[in-house]
N, C-alpha and C positions, 0 to 999 in steps of 0.2 A: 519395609519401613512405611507406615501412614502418611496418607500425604497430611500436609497440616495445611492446607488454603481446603475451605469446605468446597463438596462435589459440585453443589450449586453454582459457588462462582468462576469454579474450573471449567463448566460447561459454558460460560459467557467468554471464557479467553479474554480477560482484559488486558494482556500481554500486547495481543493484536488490536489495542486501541491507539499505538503507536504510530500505523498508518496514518491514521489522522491529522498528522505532523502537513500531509497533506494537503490537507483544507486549509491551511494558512500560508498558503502561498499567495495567495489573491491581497491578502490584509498585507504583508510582507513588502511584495513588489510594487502594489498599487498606489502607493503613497496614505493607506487609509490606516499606518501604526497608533497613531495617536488618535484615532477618531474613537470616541465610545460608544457610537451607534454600530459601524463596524464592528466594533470587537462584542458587543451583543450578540448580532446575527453573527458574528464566525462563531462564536461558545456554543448556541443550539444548532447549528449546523456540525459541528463535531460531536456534539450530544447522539443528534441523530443518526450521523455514520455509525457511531458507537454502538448502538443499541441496536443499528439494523445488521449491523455486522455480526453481534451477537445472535441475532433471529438466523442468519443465513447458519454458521458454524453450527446450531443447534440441528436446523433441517437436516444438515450434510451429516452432522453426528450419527442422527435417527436414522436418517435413510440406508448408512453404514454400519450400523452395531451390528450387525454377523459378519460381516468382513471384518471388521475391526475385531474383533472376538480372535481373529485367526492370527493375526499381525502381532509379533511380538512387543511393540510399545504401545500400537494403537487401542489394541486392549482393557491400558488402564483407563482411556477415555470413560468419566463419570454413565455414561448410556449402558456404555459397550460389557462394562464391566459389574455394574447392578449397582451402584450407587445411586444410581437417581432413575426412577421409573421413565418409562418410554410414553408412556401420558403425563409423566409430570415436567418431561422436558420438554413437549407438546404446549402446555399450559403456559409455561417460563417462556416459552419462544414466540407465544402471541401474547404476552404481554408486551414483551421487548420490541416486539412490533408495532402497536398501537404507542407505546411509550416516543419509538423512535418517528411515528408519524405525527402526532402530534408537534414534539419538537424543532421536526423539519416546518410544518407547518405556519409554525410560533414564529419562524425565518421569513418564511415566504413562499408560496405556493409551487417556484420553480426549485427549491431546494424537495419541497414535499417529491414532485416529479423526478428530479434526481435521483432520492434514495429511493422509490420507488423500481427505477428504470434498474438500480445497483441491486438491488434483492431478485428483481425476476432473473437478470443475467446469473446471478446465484443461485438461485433456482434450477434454470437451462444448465449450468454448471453441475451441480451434483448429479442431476440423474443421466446427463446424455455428453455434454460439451467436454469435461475432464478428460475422457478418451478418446480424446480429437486432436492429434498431434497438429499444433502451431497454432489451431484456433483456443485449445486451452490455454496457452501464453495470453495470447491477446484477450480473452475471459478476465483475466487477472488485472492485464495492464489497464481494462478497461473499469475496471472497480477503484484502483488512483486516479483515471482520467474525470471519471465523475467526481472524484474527492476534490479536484482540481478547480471542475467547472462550479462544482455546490459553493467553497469559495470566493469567485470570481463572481460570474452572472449571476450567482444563483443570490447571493447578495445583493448585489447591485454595482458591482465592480467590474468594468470591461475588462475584458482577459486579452493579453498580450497574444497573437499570434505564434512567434517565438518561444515564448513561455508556452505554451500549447504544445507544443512539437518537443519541446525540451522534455517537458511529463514523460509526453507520449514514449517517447523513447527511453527516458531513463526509468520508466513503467516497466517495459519491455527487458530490459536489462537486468532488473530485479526479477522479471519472471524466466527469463528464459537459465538467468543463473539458479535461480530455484532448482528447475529440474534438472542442470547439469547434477547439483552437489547429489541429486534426488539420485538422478542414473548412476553417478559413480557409488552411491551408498547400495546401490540392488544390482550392480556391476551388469545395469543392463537389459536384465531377463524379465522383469515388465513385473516379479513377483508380487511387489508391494503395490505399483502402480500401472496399471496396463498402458498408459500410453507412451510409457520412457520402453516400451519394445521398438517404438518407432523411431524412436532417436540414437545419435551414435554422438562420441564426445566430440569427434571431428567437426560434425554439424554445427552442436549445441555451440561450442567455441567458434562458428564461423556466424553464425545467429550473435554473440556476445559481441564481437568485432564491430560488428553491424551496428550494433546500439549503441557501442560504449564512443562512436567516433560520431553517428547522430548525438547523441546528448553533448557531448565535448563542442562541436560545431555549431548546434542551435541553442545552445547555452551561450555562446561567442557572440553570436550573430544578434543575438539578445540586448546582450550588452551595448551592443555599438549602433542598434537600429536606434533611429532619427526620434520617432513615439517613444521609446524607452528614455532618451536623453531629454526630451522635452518635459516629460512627465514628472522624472526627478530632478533635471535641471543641475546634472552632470554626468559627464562621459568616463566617469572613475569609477566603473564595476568592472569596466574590464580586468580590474585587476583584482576581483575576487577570480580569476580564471583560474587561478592557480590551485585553490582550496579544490575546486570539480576534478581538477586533472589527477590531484593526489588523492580524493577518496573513493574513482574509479578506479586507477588502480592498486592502491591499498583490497580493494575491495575483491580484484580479480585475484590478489596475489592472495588474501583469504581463502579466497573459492579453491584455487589450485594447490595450495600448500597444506591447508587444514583441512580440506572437502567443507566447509562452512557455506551457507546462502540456502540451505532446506529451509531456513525461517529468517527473510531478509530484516522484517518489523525487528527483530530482536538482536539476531546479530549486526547489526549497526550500533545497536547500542550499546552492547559489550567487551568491543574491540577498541583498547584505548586511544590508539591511533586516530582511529573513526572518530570516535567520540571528540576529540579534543581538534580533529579537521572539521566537525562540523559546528562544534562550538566556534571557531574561529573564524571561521564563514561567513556564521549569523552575526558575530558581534563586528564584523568586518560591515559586509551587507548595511548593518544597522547605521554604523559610523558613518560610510559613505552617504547614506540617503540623509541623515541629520547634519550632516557638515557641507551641506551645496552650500 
């Protein structure tokens, strides 16, 4: 069957612009929802993750079409498969670059530095880092953490400490559940991906525990720190706790039930549960900060 989205925009993944959900944690938590100057610099700051995200997914494409040629789904990838020339996804990928720098730029010079630092790590990633068991995880988490920071400072919005350490781990959580669903879909033998030879589910599930009780804790602590309370001028987020605790584990019982979390950006969004725990969240989040 044809795909029907053309090869070109398939090669950009805008699926994967979801991550970007990201970047507006800073606008979110920092009291700056209703500012229009904020919410400026947040829109080209997600512009630019956007576009630099697409520059990186096209490098890793390119670098990969013989591999991918061998893989039975990675294949259909636009490169891998002869839809789109190997110089003309070259061509698309430096514009999306210059696109996405500019943007960053239009932000502010720390945002420019930002997406800049997210692409080299992308870079280091395709050709060497991927088959670096546990430093691949953290490659990943650290492509949220700068989506974090590009929000926060890279704005002009002081980042919360706690909120810092919350990312970082609920980053990590998302990655390290990735290569579980990854290892149980290649039951291990490294086939599709060489560095799930190094992992075992035991691990991967004991790495999960790790994160999902970091994010639960520094998400808490969040809440209830003194600078958080002062800034919104109430101590009633601790009872958005409840919404974190149910779509962690909503989220594991995904992973373990369905092998779901190979593509965290999308399966959050398609799991009804998810979807209507994280709607309720925000609209929760929102009310609390509007109603001090």
């Amino acid at each position: 069957m044809p795909h029907r989205v053309p090869a070109t925009l398939r090669l950009l993944r805008p699926a994967q612009w979801l991550k970007n959900v990201f970047v507006c944690a800073g606008v979110l938590f920092g009291g700056h929802l209703g500012d229009p100057v904020a919410l400026h610099l947040l829109l080209l700051a997600v512009i630019a993750f956007s576009l630099m995200g697409s520059t990186a997914y096209i490098l890793n494409d390119y670098l990969d079409r013989e591999a991918d040629r061998a893989h039975p789904l990675k294949r259909r990838r636009p490169i891998a498969s002869g839809e789109v020339a190997a110089s003309s996804a070259l061509a698309l990928g430096a514009v999306t670059f210059l696109a996405a720098s500019a943007a960053a730029l239009a932000a502010s010079p720390r945002v420019l530095l930002l997406v800049v630092v997210y692409f080299t790590i992308n870079v280091g990633y395709s050709l060497a880092l991927k088959h670096q068991p546990v430093v691949d995880v953290f490659c990943i988490a650290a492509g949220f953490m700068l989506r974090i920071l590009a929000g926060t400072t890279g704005i002009g919005i002081p980042p919360s400490g706690w909120l810092l350490l919350t990312g970082m781990f609920v980053t990590l959580f998302l990655g390290f559940s990735k290569r579980r669903a990854e290892w149980v879909d290649a039951a291990g033998d490294g086939a599709t991906r060489r560095v799930l030879a190094h992992y075992s589910a035991p691990l991967l599930d004991s790495f999960l525990a790790v994160t999902a009780t970091g994010t639960a804790l520094c998400y808490g602590l969040y809440t209830l720190d003194a600078q958080t309370i002062a800034l919104h001028g109430t101590a009633n987020l601790i009872y958005t706790m409840p919404f974190v605790l149910f779509g962690l584990f909503r989220y594991l019982y995904t992973l373990h039930r369905d092998n779901r979390g190979e593509n965290p950006s999308t399966d959050v969004f398609t799991d009804p549960q998810l979807i209507l725990c994280g709607c309720a969240y925000v609209a929760a989040v929102i009310w609390i900060l509007n109603g001090r």
